[in-house]
N, C-alpha and C positions, 0 to 999 in steps of 0.2 A: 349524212349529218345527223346528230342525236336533236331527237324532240324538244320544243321553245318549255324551258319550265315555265312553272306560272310568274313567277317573280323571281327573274336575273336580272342583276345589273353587271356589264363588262365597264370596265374602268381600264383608259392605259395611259400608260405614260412613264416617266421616270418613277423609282420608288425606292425605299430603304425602310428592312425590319431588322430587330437582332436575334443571333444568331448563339449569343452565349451575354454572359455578364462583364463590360468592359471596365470593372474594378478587379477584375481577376484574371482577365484575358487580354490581350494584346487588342487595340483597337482593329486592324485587318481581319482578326477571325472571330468578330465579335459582331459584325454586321452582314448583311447582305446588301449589294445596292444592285440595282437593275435598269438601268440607264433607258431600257425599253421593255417596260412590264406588261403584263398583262394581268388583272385580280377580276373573277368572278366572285360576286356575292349572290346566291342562291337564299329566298326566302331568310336576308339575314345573316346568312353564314360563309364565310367566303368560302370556296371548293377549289380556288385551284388561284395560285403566284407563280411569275417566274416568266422567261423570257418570251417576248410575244410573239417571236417565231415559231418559236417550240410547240405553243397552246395553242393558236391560232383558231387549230381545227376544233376548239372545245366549242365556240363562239356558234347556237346554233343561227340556219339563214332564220331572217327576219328580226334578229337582236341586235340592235344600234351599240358599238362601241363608243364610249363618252371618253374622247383623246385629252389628253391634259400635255401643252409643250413640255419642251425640252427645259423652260425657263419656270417648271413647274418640280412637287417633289411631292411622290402619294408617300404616306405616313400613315402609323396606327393614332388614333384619337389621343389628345392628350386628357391627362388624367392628375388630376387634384386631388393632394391626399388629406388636407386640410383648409376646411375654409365656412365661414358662418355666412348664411344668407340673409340675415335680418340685417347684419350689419353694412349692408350696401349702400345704404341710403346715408352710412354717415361715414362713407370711403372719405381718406383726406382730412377725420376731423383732427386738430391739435391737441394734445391732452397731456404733454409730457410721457412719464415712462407708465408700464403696464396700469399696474393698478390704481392709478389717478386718472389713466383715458379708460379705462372700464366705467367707471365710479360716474363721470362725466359727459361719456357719449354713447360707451355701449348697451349697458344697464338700461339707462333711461329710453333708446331706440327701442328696446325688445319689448318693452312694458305696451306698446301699441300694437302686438303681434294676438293679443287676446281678441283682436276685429280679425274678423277671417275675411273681409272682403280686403283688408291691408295685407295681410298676409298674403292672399290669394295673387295683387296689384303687385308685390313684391317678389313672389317667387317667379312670375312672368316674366319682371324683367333680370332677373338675377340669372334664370337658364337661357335668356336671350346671350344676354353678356358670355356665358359661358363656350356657348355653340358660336360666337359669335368670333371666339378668339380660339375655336378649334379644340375645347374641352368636353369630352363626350362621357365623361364619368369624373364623380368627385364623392368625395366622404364629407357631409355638409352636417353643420350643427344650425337646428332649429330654437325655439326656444324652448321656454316652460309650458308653454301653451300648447293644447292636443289640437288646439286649431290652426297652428304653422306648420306642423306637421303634416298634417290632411291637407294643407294647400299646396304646401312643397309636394309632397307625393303625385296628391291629382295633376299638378302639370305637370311635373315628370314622367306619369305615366300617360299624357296624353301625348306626348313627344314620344315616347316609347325609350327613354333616356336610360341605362343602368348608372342608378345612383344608389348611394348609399345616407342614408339619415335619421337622425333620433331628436326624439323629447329630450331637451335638457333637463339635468337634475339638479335642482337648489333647496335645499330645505334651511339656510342659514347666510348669515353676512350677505346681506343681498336686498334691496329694496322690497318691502312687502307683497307688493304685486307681483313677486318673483317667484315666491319662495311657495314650494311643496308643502304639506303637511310636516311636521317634524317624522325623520325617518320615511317620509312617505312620496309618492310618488311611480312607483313602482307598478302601483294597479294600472294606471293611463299608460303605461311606457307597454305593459303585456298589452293591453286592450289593443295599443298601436300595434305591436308584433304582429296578431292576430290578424290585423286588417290589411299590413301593407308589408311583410319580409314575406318574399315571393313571390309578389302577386304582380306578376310579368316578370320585370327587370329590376323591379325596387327592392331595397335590402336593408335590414333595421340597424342602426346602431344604437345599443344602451348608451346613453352619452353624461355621463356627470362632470359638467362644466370642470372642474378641477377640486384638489382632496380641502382647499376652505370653505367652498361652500356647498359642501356635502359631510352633514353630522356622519359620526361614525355608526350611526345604526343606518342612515340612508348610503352610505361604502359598504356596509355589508347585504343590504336588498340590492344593490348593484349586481356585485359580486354574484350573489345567489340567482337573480332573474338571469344573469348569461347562462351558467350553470343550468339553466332548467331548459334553455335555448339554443342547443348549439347550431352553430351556424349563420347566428347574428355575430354581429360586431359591436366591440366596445373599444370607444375613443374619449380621449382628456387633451390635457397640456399636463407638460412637466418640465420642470427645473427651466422656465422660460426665462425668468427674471430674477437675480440677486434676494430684495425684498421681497420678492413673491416666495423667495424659498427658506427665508427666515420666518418668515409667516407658519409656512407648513410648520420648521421645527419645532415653534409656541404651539402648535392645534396640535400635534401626535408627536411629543416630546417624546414616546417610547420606540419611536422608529427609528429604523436605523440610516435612512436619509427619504429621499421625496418620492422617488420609485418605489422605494418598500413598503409607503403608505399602501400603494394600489397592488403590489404583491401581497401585501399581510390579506389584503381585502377579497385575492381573486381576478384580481383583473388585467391579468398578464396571461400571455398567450396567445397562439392562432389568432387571427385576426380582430386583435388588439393594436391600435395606432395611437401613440402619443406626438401632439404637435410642440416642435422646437425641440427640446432636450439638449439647449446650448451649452447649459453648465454641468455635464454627463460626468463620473468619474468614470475609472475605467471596469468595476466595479457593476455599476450602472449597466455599460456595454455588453458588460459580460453576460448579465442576465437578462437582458433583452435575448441576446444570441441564444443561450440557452432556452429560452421559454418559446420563441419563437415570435416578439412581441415587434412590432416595428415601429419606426420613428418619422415623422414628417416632417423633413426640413421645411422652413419658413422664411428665407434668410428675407426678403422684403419687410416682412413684418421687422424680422427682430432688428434691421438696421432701423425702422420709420424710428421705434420705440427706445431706442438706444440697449436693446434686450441683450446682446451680445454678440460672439460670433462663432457658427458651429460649423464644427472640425469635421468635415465628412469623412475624409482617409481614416481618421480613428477610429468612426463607427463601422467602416463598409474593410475593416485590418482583414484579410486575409484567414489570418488564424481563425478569427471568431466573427466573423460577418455578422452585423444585422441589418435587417431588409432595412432601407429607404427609400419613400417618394419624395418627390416635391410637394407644396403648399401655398398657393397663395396667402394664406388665411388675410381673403376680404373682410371685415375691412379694416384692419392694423395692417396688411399687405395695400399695397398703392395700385396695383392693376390684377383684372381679372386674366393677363395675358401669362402665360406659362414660357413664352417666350422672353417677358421682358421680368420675370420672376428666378428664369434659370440665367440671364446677365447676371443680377443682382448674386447668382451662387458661384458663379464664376469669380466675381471679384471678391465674395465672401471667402471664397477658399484661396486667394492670390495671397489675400494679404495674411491669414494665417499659417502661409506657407506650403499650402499642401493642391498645388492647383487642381483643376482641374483640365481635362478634354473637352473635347465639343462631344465627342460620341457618348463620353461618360455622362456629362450633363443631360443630353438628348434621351437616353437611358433613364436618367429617372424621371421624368414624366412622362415616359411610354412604358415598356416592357418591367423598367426598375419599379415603378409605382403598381402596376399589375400583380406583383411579386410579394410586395408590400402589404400588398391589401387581399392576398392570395386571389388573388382572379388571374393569374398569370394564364389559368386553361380555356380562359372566355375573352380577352380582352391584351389589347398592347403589343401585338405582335399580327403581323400577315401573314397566318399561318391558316391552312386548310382546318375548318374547325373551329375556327375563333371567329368570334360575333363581327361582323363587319361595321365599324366605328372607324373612320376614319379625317385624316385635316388632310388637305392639299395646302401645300404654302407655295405662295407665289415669289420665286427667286431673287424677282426685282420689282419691289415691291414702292419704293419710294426712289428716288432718284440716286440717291445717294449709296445706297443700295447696290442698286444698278452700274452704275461707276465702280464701288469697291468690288463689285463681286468679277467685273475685267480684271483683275490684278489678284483673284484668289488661285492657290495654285494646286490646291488637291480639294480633296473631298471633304476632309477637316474642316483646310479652313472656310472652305464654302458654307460650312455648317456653323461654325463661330460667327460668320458674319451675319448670317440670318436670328441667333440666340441674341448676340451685342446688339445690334441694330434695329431686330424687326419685331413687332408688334401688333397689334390684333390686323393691320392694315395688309400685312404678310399673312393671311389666312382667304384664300383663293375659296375654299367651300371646305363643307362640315359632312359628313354622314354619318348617320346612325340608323345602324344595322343596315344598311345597305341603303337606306333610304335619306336623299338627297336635302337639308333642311337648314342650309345657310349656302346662300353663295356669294360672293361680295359684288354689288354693283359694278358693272364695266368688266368683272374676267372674261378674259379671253379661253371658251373650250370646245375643241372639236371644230376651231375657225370660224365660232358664231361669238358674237358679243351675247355675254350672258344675262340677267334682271338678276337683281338679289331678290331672295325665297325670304328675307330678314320677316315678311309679314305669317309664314307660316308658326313661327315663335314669339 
């Protein structure tokens, strides 16, 4: 038998990673599923997937296998490609469309993020919420304040969590307590670089709220601080809203539509993420594809808001692919669940006629969102080599559940019923990087009634 490392964990049980992209492959050669798995996670890293007969002997003596039933399903962690943590506290407010619930609820929340002990109370429970519905990575907007930032980070990096986040940029149209220096902003956003892209698992993004309330000399310090940083990330919204994008055309009359505000500016390319882009031309798509810029579906939000509805086969066309993930974006999205956010895309894409899979759905907030956010080499897949971040979902999860999933007849639809139906109550345990930090009260693993870990977050 090979020597106990210092920190392994063996996990078995049923599981499914992919295998290829199932907007461009047939769902059968797009997946792997393992009915009886085996996944070590070594110091974090898994080393070794695949059938537990096979591997058995990797398992050295004295290392406990943690079993998960049949009535269980190991997963890569899900991943949020868009979503604001200040705005938690005002999930559910009413405000009509985009820019009247900004102006009313979201605005005025963030202005209280300048207390760092609120800030602090708030990203607690925000990465609670997260791990708690099986989200192990997200691209999260903070605010103006370099002290949401520093909060978000510190407990992220006390969970040992890979996230992604930035200072929002405002120097205009924006409540005073909001707004940067004219043009400015840019000095706090490098200071934050410095202190927190790298430093473990955490990753910066330049984040300018969107191209109204960013003057055109704070779009070009955008633009120029990625430029000086490769490797960070820069994230917006675009073409979310009708009037949101009449707006644009009155601020940068000289553009030639709402994307090309942020292309004139630099800020297209390699991991670059705009959320929504419901009213996309094809134009639009084009050069996302070409730049390599990727898109965050949001479809929760943009039903809460009446924002619209986007066309995913269009964006993810064959010929000219561009990356997508999913988005809760909390909180104009209604749940922190990834599950009950990829329903909401399922029916988004029903009714514009372009359905979706379950395996395609499943895709983009795992491996599709990894892709998105180029982490695809670290994250989203159970592959030897990638950071060990994982959800267990529990199959029958609520009653009803349980009942319909008697009468599911393949693999699919096993999977639609769990997307349709199931919700953060459907998340049996959390890992990140190997290490065990949600498990939901009363799961059943390895034939012991389990305690939820809910207090270690």
């Amino acid at each position: 038998m090979p020597s106990t490392p210092s920190h392994l964990v063996a996990l078995r049980g049923p599981a499914l990673t992919f295998t290829d992209d199932p907007f461009r492959a047939a769902a059968d050669a797009s997946v792997r599923f393992e009915s009886d798995a085996l996944l070590l996670i070594e110091d974090g890293i898994i080393t070794a997937f695949g059938e537990y007969q096979a591997l058995r002997g990797l398992v050295p003596d004295g290392v406990s296998i943690t079993r998960y039933d049949a009535d269980s399903l190991i997963l890569p962690g899900f991943i949020d490609a868009h979503v604001h943590y200040p705005q938690t506290q005002m999930i559910a407010a009413p405000g009509g469309q985009l820019l009247d619930w900004l102006n009313r609820y979201a605005l005025p929340a963030e202005e209280q993020f300048a207390d760092g002990a609120h800030a602090r109370a708030v990203a607690r429970v925000f990465l609670r919420e997260l791990l708690r519905c099986g989200t192990t990575t997200a691209a999260v907007f903070c605010t103006v304040f370099t002290e949401s930032v520093d909060a978000f980070f510190e407990e992220s990096a006390r969970l040992n969590t890979l996230m992604i986040a930035g200072k929002v940029l405002m120097d205009r149209h924006a409540p005073s307590a909001l707004l940067d220096p004219g043009g400015g902003g840019t000095d706090a956003s490098r200071a934050l670089i410095e202190r927190w892209h790298g430093h473990g698992r955490q990753l910066y993004a330049i984040t300018p709220r969107f191209a109204p309330t960013s003057s055109p000399e704070q779009m070009q310090a955008a633009g120029a601080l990625w430029k000086e940083y490769p490797g960070t990330y820069l994230q917006s919204h675009v073409c979310e809203n009708r009037s949101e994008m009449e707006w644009v055309r009155q601020l940068y009359p000289e553009r030639g539509s709402y994307l090309d505000v942020y292309d004139y500016y630099g800020q297209l390319g390699p991991r670059a993420i705009y959320g929504h882009a419901v009213w996309f031309e094809e134009r639009d798509f084009h050069r996302c594809h070409e730049t390599g810029t990727a898109i965050a579906h949001c479809p929760s939000s943009n039903l809460f808001l009446g924002s619209g509805l986007f066309k995913i086969h269009e964006a993810t066309r064959p010929d000219r692919p561009v990356r997508v993930g999913i988005g809760t974006d909390v909180g104009a999205g209604t749940s922190f669940s990834q599950l009950a956010t990829l329903a909401d895309a399922y029916k988004v894409a029903s009714v514009v006629g372009q359905p979706l899979t379950s395996i395609q759905a499943l895709y983009l907030a795992t491996a599709g969102a990894a892709r998105a956010l180029y982490l695809d080499h670290r994250i989203g897949l159970l592959t030897p080599g990638h950071e060990g971040d994982l959800v267990i979902l529990d199959l029958r999860s609520t009653p009803l559940i349980d009942y319909r999933m008697q009468y599911a007849r393949s693999l699919e639809e096993q999977l639609l019923v769990q997307i349709v139906l199931g919700d953060d109550r459907a998340i049996r345990a959390t890992y990140v990087a190997g290490a065990l930090v949600h498990e939901r009260e009363g799961s059943r693993v390895s034939g012991q009634i389990g305690t939820s870990r809910s207090d270690f977050v």
